[in-house]
Each structure stands twice: as structure tokens, then as C-alpha cells.
TORSEPA-901942 format. One line per 3 residues: for each residue y, z, x of N, C-alpha, C. Coordinates in pm, whole numbers, plus 50000, padded with zeros to 5 digits. Layout:
N
Y Z X Y Z X Y Z X; ...
This chain:
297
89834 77245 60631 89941 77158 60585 90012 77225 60469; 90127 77187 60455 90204 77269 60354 90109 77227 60213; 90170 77304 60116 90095 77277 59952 90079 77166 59911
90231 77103 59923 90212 76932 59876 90168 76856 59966; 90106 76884 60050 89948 76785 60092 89860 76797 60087; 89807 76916 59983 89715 76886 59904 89674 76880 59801
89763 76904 59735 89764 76838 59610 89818 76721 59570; 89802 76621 59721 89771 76477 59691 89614 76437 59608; 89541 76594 59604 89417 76544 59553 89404 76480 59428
89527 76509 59386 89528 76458 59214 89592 76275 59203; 89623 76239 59301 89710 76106 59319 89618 75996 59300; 89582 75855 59250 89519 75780 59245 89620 75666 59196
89580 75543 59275 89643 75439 59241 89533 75357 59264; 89536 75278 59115 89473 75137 58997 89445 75032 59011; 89533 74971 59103 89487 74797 59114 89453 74774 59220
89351 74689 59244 89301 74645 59356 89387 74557 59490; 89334 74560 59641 89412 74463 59690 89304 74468 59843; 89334 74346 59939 89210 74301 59991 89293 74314 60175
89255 74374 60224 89317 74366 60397 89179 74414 60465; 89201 74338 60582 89176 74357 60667 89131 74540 60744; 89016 74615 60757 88981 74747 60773 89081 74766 60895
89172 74884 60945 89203 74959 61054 89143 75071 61079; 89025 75104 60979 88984 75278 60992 88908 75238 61128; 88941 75307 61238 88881 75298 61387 88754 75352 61343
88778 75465 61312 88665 75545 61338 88645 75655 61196; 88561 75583 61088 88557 75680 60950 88485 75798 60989; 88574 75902 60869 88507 76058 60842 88382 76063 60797
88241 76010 60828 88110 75961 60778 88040 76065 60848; 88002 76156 60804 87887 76224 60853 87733 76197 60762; 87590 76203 60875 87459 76178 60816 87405 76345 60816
87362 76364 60655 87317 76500 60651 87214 76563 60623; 87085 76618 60687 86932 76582 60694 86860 76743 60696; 86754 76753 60647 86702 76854 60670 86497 76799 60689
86436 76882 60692 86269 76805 60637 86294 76760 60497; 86353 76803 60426 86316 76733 60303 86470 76662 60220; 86580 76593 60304 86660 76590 60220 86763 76475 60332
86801 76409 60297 86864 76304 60406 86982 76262 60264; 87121 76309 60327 87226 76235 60232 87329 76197 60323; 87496 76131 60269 87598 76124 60337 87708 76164 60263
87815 76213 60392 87941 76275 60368 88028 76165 60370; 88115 76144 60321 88191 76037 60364 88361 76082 60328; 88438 76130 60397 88589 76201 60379 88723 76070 60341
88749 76114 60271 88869 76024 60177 88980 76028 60191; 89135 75927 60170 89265 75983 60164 89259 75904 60033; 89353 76045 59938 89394 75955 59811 89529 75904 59814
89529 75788 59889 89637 75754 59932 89659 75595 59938; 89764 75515 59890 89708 75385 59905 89783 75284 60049; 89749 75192 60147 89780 75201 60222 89696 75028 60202
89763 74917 60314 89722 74809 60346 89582 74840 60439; 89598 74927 60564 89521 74918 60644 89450 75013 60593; 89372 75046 60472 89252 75126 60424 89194 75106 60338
89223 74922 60294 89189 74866 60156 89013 74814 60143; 88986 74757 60320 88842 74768 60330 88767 74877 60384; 88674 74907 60336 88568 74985 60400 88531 74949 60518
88547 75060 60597 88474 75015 60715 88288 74987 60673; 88242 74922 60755 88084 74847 60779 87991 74964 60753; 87995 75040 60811 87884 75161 60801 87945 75275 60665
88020 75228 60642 88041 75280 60455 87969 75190 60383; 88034 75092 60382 87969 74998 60324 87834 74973 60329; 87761 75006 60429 87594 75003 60515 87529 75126 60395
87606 75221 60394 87558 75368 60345 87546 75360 60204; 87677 75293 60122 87669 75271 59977 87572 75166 59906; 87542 75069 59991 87436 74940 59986 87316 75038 59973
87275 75112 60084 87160 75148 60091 87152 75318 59987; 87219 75333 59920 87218 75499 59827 87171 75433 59701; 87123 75521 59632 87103 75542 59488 87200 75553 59454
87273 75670 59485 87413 75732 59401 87527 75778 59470; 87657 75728 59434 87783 75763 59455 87864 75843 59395; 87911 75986 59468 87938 76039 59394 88083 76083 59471
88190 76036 59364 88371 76092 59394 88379 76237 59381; 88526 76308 59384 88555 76404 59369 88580 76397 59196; 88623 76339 59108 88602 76291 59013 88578 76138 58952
88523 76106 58863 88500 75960 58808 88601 75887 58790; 88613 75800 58844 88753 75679 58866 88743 75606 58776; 88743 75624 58611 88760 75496 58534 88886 75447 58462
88885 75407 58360 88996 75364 58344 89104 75423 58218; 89011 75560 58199 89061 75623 58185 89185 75756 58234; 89139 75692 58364 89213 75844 58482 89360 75804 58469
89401 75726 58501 89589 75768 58514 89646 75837 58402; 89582 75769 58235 89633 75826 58150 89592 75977 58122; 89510 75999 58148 89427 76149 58165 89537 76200 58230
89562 76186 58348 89649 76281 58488 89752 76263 58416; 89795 76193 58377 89972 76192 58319 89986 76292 58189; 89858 76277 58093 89884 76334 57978 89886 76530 58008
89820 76517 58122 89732 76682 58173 89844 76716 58245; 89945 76605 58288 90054 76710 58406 90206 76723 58301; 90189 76718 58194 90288 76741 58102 90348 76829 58062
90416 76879 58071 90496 77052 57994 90478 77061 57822; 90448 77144 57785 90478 77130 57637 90548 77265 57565; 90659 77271 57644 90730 77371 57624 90827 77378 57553
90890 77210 57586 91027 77248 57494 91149 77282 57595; 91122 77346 57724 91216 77395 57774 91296 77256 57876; 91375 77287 57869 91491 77199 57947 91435 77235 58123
91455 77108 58221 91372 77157 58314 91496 77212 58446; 91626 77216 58393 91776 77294 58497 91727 77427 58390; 91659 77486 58332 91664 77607 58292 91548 77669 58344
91438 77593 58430 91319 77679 58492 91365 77686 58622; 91436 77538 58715 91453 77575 58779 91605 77565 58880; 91642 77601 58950 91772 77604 59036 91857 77476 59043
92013 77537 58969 92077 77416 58974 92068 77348 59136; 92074 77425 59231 92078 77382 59362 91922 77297 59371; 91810 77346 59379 91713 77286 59368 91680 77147 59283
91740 77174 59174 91742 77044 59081 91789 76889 59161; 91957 76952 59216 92007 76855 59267 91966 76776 59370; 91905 76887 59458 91810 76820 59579 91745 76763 59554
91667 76771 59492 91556 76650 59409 91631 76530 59400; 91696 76563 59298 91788 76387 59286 91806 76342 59336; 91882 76436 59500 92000 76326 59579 91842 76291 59666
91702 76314 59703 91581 76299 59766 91588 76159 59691; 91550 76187 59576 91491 76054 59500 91605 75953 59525; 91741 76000 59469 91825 75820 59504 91811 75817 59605
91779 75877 59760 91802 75841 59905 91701 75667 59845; 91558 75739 59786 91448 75643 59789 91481 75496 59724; 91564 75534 59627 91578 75384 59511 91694 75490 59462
91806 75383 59433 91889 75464 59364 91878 75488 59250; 91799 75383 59172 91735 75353 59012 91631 75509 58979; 91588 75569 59038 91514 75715 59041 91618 75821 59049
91549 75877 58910 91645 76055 58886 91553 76136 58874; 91598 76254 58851 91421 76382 58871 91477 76380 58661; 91553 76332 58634 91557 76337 58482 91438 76279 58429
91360 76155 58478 91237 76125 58435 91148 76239 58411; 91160 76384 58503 91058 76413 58551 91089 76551 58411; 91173 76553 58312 91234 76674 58265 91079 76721 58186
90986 76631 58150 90908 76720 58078 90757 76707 58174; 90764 76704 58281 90667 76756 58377 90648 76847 58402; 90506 76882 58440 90454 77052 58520 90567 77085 58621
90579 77134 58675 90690 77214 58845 90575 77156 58974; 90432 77179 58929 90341 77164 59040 90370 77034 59049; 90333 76970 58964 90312 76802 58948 90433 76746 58964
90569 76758 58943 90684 76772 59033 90655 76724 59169; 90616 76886 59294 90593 76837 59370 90502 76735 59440; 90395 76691 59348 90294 76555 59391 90409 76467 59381
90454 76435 59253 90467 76298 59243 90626 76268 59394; 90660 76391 59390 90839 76359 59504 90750 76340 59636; 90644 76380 59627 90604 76411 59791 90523 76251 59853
90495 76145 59688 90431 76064 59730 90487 75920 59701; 90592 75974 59608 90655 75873 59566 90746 75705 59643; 90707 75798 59780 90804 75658 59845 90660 75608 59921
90554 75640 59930 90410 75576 59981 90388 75478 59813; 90414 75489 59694 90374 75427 59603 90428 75354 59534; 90578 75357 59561 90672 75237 59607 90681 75160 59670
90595 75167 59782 90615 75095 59942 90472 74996 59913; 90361 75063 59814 90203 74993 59792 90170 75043 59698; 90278 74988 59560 90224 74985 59433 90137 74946 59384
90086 74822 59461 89944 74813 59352 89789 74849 59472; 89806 74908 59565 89737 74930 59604 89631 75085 59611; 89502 75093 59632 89416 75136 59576 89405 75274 59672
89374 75403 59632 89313 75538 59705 89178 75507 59771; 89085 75547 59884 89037 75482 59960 88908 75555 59852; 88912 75621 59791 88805 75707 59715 88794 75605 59561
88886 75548 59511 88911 75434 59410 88806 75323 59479; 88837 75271 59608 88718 75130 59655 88615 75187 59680; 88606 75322 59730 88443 75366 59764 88375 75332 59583
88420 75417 59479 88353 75387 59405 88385 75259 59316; 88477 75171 59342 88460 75028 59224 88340 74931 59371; 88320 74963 59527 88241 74913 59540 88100 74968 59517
88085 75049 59489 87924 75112 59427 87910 75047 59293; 88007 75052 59237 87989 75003 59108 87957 74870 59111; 88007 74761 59176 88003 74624 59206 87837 74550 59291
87811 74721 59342 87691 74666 59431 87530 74765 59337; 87613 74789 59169 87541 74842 59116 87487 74958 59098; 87540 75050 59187 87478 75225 59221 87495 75273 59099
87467 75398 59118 87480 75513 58982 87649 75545 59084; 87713 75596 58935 87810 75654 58990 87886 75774 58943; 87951 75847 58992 88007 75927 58927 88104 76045 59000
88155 76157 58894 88239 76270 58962 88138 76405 58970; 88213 76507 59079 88145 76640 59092 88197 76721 59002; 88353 76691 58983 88399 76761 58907 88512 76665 58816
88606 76747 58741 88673 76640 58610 88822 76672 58670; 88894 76577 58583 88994 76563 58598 89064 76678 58537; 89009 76680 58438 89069 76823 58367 89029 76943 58451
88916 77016 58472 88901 77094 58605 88982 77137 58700; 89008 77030 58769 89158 77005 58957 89232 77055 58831; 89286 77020 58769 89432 77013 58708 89396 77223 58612
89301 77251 58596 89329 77331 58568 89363 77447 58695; 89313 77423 58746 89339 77494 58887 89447 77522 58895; 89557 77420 58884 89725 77407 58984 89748 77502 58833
89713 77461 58699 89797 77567 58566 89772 77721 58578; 89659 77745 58678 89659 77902 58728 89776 77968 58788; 89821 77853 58852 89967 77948 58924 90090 77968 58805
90174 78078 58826 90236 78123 58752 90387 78000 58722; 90505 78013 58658 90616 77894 58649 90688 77944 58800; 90687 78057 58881 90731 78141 58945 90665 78052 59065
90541 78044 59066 90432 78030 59183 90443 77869 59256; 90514 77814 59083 90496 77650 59060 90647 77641 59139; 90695 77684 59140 90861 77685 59185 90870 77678 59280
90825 77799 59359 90812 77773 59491 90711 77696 59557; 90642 77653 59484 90576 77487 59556 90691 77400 59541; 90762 77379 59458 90851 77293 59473 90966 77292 59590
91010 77423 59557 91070 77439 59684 91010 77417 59858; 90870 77461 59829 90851 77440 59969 90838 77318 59989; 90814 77238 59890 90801 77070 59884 90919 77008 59931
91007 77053 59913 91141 77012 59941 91174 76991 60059; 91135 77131 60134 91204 77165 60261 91088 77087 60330; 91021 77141 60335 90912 76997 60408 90947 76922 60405
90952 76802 60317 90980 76673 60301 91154 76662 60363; 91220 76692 60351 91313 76689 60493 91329 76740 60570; 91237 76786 60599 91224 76846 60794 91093 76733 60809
91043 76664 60783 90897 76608 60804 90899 76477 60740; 91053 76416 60741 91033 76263 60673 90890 76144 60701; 90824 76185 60811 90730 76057 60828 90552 76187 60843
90552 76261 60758 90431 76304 60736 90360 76216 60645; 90362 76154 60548 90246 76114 60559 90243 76009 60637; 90273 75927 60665 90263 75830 60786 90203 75872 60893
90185 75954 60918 90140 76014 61031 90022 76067 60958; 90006 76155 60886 89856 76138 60880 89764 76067 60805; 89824 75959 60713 89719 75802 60771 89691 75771 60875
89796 75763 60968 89742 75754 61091 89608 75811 61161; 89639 75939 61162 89509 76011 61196 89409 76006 61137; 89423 75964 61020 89328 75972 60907 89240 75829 60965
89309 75738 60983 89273 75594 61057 89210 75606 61202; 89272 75667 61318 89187 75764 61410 89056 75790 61407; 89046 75892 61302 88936 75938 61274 88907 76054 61360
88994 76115 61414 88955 76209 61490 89015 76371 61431; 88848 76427 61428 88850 76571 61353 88930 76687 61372; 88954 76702 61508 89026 76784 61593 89184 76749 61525
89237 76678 61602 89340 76596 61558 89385 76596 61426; 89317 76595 61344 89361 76582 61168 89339 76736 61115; 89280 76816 61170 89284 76956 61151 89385 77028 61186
89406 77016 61358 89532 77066 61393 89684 77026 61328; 89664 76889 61278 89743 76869 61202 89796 76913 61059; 89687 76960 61004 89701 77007 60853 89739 77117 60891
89633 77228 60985 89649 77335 60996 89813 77377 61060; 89887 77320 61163 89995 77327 61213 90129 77307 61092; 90119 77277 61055 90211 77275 60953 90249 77377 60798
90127 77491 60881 90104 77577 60714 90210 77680 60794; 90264 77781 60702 90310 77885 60724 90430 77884 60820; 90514 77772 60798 90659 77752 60902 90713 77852 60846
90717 77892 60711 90812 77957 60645 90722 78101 60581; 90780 78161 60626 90687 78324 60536 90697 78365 60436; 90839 78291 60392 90796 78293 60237 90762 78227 60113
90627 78128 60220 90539 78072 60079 90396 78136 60186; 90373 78192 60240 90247 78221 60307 90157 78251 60232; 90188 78358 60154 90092 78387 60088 90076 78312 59926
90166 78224 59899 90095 78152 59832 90076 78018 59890; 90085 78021 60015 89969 77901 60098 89838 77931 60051; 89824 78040 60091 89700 78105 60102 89596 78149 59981
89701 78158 59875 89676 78158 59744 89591 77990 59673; 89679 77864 59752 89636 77763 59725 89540 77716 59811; 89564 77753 59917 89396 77680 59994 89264 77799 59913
89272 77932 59866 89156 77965 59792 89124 77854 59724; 89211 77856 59584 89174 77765 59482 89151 77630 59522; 89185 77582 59565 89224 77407 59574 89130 77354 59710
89091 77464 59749 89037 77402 59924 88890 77505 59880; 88873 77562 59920 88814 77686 59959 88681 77712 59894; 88731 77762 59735 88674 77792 59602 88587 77657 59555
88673 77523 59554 88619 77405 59522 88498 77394 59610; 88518 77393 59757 88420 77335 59848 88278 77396 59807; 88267 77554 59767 88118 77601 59715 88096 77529 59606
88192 77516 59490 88131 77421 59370 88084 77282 59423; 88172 77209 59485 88101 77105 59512 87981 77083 59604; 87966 77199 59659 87864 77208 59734 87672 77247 59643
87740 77348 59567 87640 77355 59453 87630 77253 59408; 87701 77132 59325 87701 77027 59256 87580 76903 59328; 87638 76910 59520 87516 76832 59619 87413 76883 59580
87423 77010 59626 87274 77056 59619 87173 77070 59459; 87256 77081 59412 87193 77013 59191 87127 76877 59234; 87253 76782 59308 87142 76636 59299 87067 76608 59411
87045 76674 59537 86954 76661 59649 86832 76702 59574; 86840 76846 59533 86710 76902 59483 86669 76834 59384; 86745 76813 59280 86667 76759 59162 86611 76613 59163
86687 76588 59264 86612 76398 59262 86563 76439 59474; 86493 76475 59515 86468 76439 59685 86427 76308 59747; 86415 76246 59649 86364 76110 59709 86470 75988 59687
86579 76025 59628 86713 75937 59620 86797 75965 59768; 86824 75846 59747 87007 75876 59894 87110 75876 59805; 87218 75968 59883 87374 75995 59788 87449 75966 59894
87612 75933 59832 87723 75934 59931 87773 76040 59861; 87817 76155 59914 87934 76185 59863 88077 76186 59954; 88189 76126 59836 88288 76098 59918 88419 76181 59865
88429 76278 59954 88564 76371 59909 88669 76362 60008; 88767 76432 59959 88895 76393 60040 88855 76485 60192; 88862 76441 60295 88853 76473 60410 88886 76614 60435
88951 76670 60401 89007 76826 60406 88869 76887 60393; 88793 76820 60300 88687 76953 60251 88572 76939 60351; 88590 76852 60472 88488 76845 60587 88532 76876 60716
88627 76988 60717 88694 76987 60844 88719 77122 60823; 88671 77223 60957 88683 77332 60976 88647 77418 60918; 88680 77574 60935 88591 77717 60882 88597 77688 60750
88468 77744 60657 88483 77737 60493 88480 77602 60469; 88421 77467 60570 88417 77351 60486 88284 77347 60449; 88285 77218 60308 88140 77178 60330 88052 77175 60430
88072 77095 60528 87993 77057 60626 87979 77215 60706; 88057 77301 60762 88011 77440 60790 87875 77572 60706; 87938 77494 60544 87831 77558 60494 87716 77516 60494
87690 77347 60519 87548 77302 60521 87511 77315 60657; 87584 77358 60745 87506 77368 60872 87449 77509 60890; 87508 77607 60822 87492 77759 60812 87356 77730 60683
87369 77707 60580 87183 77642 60512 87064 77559 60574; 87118 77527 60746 87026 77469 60827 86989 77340 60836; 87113 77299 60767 87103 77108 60776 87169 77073 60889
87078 76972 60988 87141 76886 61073 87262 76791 60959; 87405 76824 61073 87518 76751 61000 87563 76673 61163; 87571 76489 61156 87632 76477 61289 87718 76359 61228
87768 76338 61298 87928 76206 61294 87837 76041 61311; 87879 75945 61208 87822 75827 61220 87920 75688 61200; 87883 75647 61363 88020 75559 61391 88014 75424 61272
């Protein structure tokens, strides 16, 4: 999938709200060896009516764990964290980093959405964080007060009492995207752009799939959409290292810190779905360490 779908990983929305489950069929894998029985459970940070309940056998899995563990800790500290961390502190005017032509596109994107929206809000933002917020902004308009499906996994652990927590911090993800250069950040924006009007109903479509539940399907999907253009390829490729790739061994070390050190506890861990799907995912590497990994309806 192009850049700005995944670095929806940084997106979280706050207030709660109560519907009815559509997930057909959740990203839940059971993951076992002789000495070690945990669960996978794959996420959209995305907020949506039909993903506000847990499906039953999430809910079955978090009842019955010791510990829940997010991609980071959801408290109530996080929005102001992400906002303060995606800030510029430069000073610089933001038509002087990047293209009067580019600038404008932004704008005339945003009034299509609300005419009350200018990218002038956005003058003392990162370039990366730019492209999150344009790429999600009309899903968080459309279900403002509604919750990321990784937000209810953990306020219901919390509610049903678990231990809870993150693999990694908020500060962490976010240092990641400040590795790329103002150059690197640019052309995420740009490619953000052109995507997002050639591809008006992507994410819609993959909630959808995401709701599906089908692995094939949501892979070919991410994967089909990388590299339309050759000249962000290689910093596609640059960002699935860092952001996909690189993460999945840390968090994979991080499982294996709390399998080993506690063996007689159950865990969920629940990350955004990307990191359980295909070559270089979690779930590839625990099957290559010799853990039975299978799908649980």
C-alpha cells in the first residue's frame, strides 16, 4: 500500500461509542509451542461504526489472558503526546519547504472535504504527519467520536481488569517517520496526494476487507497498490524497512521478553494487522522459531 497507509499507525481516536460487531471474520490467530500458548489479534487504527464491538472470540481471548498488550499504551495521555511529537519547531514557513503547486493541492483536497478546512492549520506540522492527518481526515469527520479498534481492545482489558500495556512508545513510532530526511518527508506528501485522488474510496475499501477478514485479500490489497509510481519506490521501500519490517523483530523480541519471562500467563497481543500478513511478518517469524500459528474463528 502506498506510505500513507501506513502510517495510519500513528492515528487514534478518544471517545467511546457502542454498535453492533460487522467483523465477519477477525485477524485472531492461536500461538502455541510445548511450552508457550499466546494470541495474535490484528487491528485497524481506524474508527468506524461497524468495528466498535469486538467480535466474541476477542472478547473470549481477553476475558481469559493475564495480559494485553497494544502497539503502544492508550491512555489519556496519547493524543496530546502525538500532537505535541508531530510538531515542527523550526520556525520555517510551511510554502517555503514545500511546492507552491503542492501546497495548493492540499487546500483545494481539504475544501473539496469541508470548506471550513485549510492546510494553513497544518503550517507548523511535520511534512510526514501532513500526510496522516489529509489521508484520514475525511474517515474522522465522518466518526468523530468514534474509537480505533486497538483503543476498545485495550479500554476492554482494562474494564475486565487485565494487566495492560504498550510494546513500544509513542515517542519510538514517531521517531522512526523523523529519520526520513525534509526531502524524503515531501515526497510522502506528494505521493499522498496523488493517491488520494486516483484512490478516493481506499480506505473504505479496506475496512471492508479488514471486516472480511480475509488474509489473501487484504495483502494483495496493500501489496497492489505499492510502487504505481517509480518515483517513490525506493522510498516505499525505505518505509516498509523502518515502519513494517524493522518494528516486526522488535516487537517480536518484546513477545518473546513476556512469553519467556512469565510461561504460565496468557497474552493478547494486538497490532495493526499489516504486521501479521505475509513474508517478514510476525507470524512468519514465529512459525520459522517452530510455533504452531493457526486462524481462530
Amino acid at each position: 500500500m502506498k506510505l500513507i497507509k501506513l502510517s495510519i499507525l500513528f492515528i487514534f481516536f478518544a471517545v467511546s461509542s457502542t454498535a453492533t460487531t460487522a467483523i465477519q471474520k477477525p485477524f485472531l490467530w492461536k500461538v502455541s509451542n510445548e511450552k508457550h500458548t499466546f494470541y495474535l489479534f490484528g487491528t485497524m487504527h481506524l474508527g468506524d461504526p461497524r468495528l466498535q464491538t469486538l467480535p466474541s472470540s476477542v472478547q473470549r481471548v481477553i476475558e481469559n489472558s493475564d495480559g494485553v498488550y497494544t502497539e503502544i499504551a492508550i491512555d489519556d495521555t496519547l493524543a496530546l503526546k502525538s500532537a505535541m511529537l508531530m510538531m515542527r519547531h523550526d520556525k520555517k514557513d510551511l510554502s517555503s519547504i514545500i511546492s507552491l503547486k503542492l501546497y495548493n493541492k492540499i487546500d483545494s483536497y481539504l475544501k473539496e472535504i469541508n470548506p471550513q478546512l485549510s492546510i494553513d492549520s497544518f503550517k507548523t506540522t511535520k511534512i510526514w504527519a501532513i500526510s496522516s492527518i489529509v489521508s484520514l481526515i475525511k474517515n474522522q469527520l465522518k466518526y468523530p467520536t468514534l474509537q480505533a479498534v486497538d483503543a476498545i481492545v485495550y479500554k476492554y482489558a482494562q474494564d475486565k481488569n487485565k494487566k495492560v500495556g504498550g510494546v513500544e512508545t509513542i515517542e519510538s513510532q514517531i521517531a522512526i517517520m523523523d529519520k526520513f530526511s525534509i526531502a524524503e518527508q515531501v515526497m510522502m506528501l506528494e505521493s499522498t496526494m496523488g493517491y488520494l485522488q486516483k484512490n478516493k474510496n481506499a480506505i473504505e475499501e479496506m475496512k471492508q476487507l479488514y471486516i472480511n477478514g480475509n488474509e489473501k485479500k487484504m495483502l494483495k490489497f496493500i501489496l497492489g497498490a505499492m510502487a504505481q509510481d517509480k518515483r517513490y519506490k525506493h522510498l516505499e521501500d525505505k518505509f516498509m524497512d523502518l515502519m513494517l519490517y524493522n518494528r516486526n523483530i522488535t516487537m517480536l523480541q518484546q513477545i518473546d521478553s513476556l512469553v519467556q519471562t512469565n510461561p504460565n500467563k496468557s497474552y493478547l497481543f494486538a497490532f495493526g494487522v499489516m504486521h501479521f500478513l505475509g513474508d517478514n511478518s510476525i507470524i512468519s517469524y514465529l512459525q520459522c522459531n517452530g510455533y504452531s500459528v493457526r486462524r481462530v474463528e
